[in-house]
N, C-alpha and C positions, 0 to 999 in steps of 0.2 A: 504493500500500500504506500510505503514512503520514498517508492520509484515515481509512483504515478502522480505523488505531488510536487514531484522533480519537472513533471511535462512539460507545462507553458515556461515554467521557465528557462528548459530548452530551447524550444523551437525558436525561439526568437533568433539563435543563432545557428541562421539556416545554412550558411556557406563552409563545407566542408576541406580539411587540408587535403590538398594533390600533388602528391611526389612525382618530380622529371623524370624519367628515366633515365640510370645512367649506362646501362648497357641491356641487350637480349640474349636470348639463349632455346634454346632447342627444347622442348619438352621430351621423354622419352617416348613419345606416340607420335610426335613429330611436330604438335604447335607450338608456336614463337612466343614468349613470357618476357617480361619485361621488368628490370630490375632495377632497386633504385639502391646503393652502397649504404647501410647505418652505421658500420664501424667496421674494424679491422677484421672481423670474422663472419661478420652476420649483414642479410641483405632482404627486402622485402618487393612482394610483388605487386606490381602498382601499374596503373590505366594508364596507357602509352602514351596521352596526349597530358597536356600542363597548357592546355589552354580553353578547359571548362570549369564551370562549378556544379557541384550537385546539393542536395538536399534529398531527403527520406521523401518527399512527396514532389520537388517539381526538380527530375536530374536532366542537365543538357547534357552534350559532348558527344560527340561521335570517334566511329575508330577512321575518321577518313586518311586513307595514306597506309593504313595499318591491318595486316591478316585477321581478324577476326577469328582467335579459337573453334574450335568444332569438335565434337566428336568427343570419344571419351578422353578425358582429359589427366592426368597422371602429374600430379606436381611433385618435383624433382625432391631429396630431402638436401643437397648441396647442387652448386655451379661454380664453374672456375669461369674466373676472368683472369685477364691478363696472367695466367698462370696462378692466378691466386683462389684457394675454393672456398666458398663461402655458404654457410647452412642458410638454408632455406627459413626465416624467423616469423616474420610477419607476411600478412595478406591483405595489403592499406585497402580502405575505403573506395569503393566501389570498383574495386582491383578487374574485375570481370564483369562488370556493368553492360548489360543488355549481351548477353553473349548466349542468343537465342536458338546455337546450333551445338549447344553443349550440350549431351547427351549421359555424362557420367563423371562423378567427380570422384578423385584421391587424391585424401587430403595428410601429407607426409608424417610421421613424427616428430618433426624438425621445427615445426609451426607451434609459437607458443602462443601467439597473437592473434586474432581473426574480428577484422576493422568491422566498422558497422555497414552493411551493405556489400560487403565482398564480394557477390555473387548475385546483386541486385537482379533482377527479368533475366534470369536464367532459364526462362520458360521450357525448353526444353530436359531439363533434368532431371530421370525420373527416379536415379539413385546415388549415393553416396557414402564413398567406403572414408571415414575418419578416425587415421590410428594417432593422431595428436596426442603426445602423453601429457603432459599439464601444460591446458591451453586456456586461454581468457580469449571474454570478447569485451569491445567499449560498451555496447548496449546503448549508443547514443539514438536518442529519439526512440529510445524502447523498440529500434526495429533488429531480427537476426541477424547472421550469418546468409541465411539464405533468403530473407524478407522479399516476397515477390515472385519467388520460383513455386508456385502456385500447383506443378505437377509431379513435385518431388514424390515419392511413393513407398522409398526405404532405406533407411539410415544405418547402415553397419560399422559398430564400433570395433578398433583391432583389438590383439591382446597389449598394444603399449597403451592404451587410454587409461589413466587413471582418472582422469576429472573430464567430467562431459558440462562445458564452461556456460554462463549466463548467457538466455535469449538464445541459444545457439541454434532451435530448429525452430523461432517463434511463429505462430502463426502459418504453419507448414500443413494447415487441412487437408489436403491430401493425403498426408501420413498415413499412411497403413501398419507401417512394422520399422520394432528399431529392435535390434539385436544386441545385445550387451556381450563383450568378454569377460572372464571371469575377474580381470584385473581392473575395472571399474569399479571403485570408493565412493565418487561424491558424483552426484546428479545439481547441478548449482540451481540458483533461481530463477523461475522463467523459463526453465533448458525447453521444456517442450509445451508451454503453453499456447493454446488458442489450437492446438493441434487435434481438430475434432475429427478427423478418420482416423485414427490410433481406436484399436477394440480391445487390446486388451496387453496387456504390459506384465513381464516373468522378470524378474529384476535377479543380477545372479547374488550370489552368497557373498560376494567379495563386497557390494553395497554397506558404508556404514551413513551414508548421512544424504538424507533428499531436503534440498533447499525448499522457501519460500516459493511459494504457487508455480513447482517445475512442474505440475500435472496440471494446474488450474485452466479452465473451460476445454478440458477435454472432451467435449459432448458425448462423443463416439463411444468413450471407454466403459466397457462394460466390467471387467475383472481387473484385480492387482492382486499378485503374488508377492509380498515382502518376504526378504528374509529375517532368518533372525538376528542376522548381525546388525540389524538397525534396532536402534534404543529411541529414540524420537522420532516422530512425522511433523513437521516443523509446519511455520503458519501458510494457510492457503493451500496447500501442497494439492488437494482435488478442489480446490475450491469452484463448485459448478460442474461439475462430473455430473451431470444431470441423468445418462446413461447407465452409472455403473449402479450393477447387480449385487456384484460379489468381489467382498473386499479379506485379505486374508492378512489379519495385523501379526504382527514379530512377537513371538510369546516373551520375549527381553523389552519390550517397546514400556518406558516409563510415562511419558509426556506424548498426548495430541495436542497441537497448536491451537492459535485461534483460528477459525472459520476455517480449519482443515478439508471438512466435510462439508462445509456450507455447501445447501443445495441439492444433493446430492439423492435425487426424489424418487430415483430407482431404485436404493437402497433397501431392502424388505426384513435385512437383519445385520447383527452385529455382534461380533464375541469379541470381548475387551477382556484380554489377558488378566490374569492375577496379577503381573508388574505396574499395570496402570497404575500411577499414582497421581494422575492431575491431568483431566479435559480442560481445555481452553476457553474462553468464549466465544460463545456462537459457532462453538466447533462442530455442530450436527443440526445447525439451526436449518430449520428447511428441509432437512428430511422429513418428508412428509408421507414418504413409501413405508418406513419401519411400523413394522407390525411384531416387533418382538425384540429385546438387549438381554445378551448375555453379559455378565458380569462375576469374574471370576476370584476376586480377591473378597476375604471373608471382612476386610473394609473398605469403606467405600470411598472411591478416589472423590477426590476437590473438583467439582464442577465449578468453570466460570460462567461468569454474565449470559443467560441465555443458550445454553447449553444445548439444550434440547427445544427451543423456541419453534414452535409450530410442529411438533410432534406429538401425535397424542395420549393423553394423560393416561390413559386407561389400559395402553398395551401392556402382555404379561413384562416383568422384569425378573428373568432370571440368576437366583443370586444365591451362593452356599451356604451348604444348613449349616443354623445358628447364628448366619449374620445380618438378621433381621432389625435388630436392634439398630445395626450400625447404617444402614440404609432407609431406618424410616423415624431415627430419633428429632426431636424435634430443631435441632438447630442443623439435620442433615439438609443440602439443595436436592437430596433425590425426593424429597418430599413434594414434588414435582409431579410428580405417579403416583398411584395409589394400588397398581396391582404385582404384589413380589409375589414371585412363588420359590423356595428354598425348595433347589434341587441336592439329592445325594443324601449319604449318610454317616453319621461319626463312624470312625473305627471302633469296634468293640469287639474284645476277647474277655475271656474269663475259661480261668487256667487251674488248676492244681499244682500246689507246692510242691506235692509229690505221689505220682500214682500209685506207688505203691499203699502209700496211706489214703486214699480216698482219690475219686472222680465230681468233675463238674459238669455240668447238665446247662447249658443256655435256654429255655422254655420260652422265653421272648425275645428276638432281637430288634432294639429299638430302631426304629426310622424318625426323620422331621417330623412327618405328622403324630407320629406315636412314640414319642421320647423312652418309655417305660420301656425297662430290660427288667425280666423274672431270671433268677439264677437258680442252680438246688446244685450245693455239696453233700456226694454222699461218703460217707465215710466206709472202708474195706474194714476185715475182723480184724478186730484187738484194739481199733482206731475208735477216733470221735473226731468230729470237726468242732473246730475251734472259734477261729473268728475269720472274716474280709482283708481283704490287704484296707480298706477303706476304715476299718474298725469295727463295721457292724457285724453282729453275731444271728441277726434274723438268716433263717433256713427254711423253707426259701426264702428267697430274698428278692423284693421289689424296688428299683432304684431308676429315676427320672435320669436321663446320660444327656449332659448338654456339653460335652466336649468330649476331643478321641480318649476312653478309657480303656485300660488293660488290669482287670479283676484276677485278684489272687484268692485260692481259699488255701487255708493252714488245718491242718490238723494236730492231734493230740494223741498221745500214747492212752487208753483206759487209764481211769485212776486208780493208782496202787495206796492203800489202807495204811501203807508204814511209811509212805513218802519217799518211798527208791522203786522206780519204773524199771522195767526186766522183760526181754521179751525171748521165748525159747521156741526158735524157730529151727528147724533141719538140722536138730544137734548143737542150734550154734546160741549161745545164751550171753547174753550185752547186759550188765549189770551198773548202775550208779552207784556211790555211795561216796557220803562226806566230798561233794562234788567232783570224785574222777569217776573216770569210765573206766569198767572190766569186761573183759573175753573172755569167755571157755568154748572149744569148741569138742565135741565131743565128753564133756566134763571135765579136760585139762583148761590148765591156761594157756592162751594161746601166745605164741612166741611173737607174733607181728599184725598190726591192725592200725588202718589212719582212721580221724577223726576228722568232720564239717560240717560245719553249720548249716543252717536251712537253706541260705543263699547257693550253696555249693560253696560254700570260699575254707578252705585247707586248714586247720587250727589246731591238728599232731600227729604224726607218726607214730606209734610206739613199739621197738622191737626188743629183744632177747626179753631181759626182766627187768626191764625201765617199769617206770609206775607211771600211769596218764597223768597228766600236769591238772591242778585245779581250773578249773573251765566255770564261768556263769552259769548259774541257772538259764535254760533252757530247753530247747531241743534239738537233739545232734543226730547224726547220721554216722555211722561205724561201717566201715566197711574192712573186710576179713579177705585178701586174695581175690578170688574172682564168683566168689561165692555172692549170692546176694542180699544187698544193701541191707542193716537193719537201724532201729530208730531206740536209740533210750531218752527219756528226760532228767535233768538235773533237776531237784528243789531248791 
């Protein structure tokens, strides 16, 4: 927007600078280019004559005296002059102006420059291969690179393009197809706006950053494929996509700009990642197609000014279970809507400390609508269940789950009448007393046996005729070689 209040105050300076030429040269396909020297190494390619002026809306000058290019045209990426070679840098102002028998353009990697109007009434051009690795254009009077070549049809970027420069295919309706290499980063401002025969845009993975309104009034566009290496859609970027259907946002994307989407009346839906953390304003204002937002983060991103302006109030808003609150409390902007529906459901498990000593039984598992999980610990012989990893000791047990829970139940050895727990199980008998642990197996004592906690976590060894160390009250686990696991309790 703060191009376009830059206008009037352009145009006023209608008369654009015209480099002499100071020498020509052969193109590789055989047309004559014309060269004007800007320093020791570098040279740019400039309209033969130095004795017109142009402007974006009234250009004189003719090539009288001069071959007129044709055909497919191949710009060199060096030329030698007088024995000296010079890279090919710039392509000044109106460089190819009216060169209506041009039929294809290649545009070098050599080129870091591309004036306003470079290839002005190129009428005949219906394609363009641009391997430009970091190229700008002036952008002056907001017109392209190619402003006026009205039958361009498709724009192939090489694998040296890393930056596809401001304004650079503006206003190129025609457009059909642009082809990205995978070495493309940055899409600048402007790059393909007003370009309403473009249907549909694959953007590759090497993409991290699409400027200010580079998509904006693409009418035509129906889809966009982001990747994920984009983190922002910055302002305008579709602004007036009036066409597009189906939009696939970067699941890393944090920030929508302002009026990103503005307009955008084709639109029928939208999944806005869990990263979103802040819409713009007026960033979806005018979608007037949505009949449904997905909404993936269990808080809700920062809506600015108008957000949703002329979309209506009533469509479902889908939004993860439990985050109800955060999307309709009263100082939220999604209060806006009034219809959430909380898709999905918590995590919920409920485990046994140890199966040997008892099983757990799920009898309900909770959903959104139906919060309530039923549990039931049962305990195996010799056992009792004890209490929840939660604390409560009801069996079964009814409990409301409003976040991911993972339910533990505990058991207990029977209660022994003299306060030392013993269990004699395959010959093998685990005795406490005056808090250590003893072994027999077979009615000796047994030479070696570790001891652990209910966690599993290792708390003694004991071999030949060591004595078990005093341990807490609690309940341990004993295990004997490879025999199976038994349980005593301390008091």
């Amino acid at each position: 927007m703060k191009r376009l209040l830059l206008f009037s105050a352009l145009v006023a300076a209608s008369v654009l600078n015209v480099f002499a030429y100071d020498f020509s040269s052969v193109a590789p396909n055989g047309q004559t280019l014309y060269y004007a020297i800007l320093n020791s190494s570098e040279v740019s390619v400039v309209f033969p004559s130095s004795t017109y002026t142009m402007d974006p809306y009234e250009c004189s000058g003719t090539w009288t005296g001069f071959a007129m290019p044709t055909g497919n045209l191949v710009i060199p990426d060096t030329v030698v002059y007088n024995g000296t070679p010079y890279r090919v840098a710039v392509i000044e102002q109106g460089a190819f102006y009216g060169c209506t028998g041009l039929t294809s353009i290649t545009i070098p990697r050599s080129v870091t420059t591309i004036r306003a109007l470079g290839f002005w009434n190129c009428t005949g051009v219906t394609s363009v291969f641009f391997n430009a690795e970091y190229c700008t254009t002036d952008g002056l009077y907001f017109t392209g690179a190619f402003e006026g070549d009205t039958n361009i049809a498709s724009i192939t970027f090489g694998d040296s393009v890393r930056i596809i420069p401001e304004f650079l295919c503006y206003g190129l309706s025609r457009l059909t197809s642009a082809t990205f290499a995978q070495a493309v980063t940055t899409i600048h401002n402007y790059a393909f706006t007003s370009c309403r025969g473009l249907t549909s845009v694959s953007l590759p993975t090497s993409i991290t950053f699409i400027g200010d309104a580079a998509f904006s009034q693409c009418s035509g566009l129906t889809s966009v494929v982001m990747p994920s290496s984009i983190t922002a859609i910055h302002d305008m970027a579709f602004y007036n996509c009036s066409g597009l259907t189906s939009v696939t946002l970067p699941p890393l994307v944090t920030n929508i700009g302002v009026q990103c989407f503005y307009g955008c009346s084709g639109l029928t839906s939208i999944v806005l990642p869990a990263s979103v953390a802040s819409i713009g304003a007026n960033a979806f204002e005018n979608c007037t197609g949505l009949t449904e937002i997905y909404s993936q983060d269990t808080v809700a991103p920062t809506l600015g000014v108008r957000a949703f302006q002329n979309v209506s109030t009533t469509i479902p808003i889908y939004i993860p279970c439990g985050s109800r609150a955060s999307y309709t409390s009263p100082s939220s902007p999604w209060n806006y809507f009034s219809n959430f529906v909380e898709e999905g459901t918590f995590a919920f498990t409920a485990t046994s400390s140890d199966e040997q000593q008892g099983t757990v039984q799920i009898r309900t598992m909770p959903s959104c609508t139906h919060p309530q999980a039923e549990v039931y610990a049962a305990a195996n012989r010799s056992f009792r269940f004890d209490h929840w990893s939660d604390g409560s000791t009801a069996n079964p047990y009814t409990l409301t789950v409003t976040c991911d829970t993972a339910l533990v139940a505990y058991f207990d050895i029977a209660d022994d009448p003299d306060g030392i727990s013993a269990t004699e199980v395959d010959n093998i008998g685990v005795y406490a007393a005056e808090g250590r642990i003893y072994v027999t197996l077979g009615g000796q004592t047994t030479d070696e046996f570790s001891v652990y906690d209910v966690m599993g976590r290792h708390v003694a060894h004991v071999i030949a005729s060591d004595k078990s160390p005093v341990v807490p009250a609690g309940v341990y686990i004993v295990k004997v070689g490879t025999l199976p696991a038994r349980k005593v309790v301390i008091r």
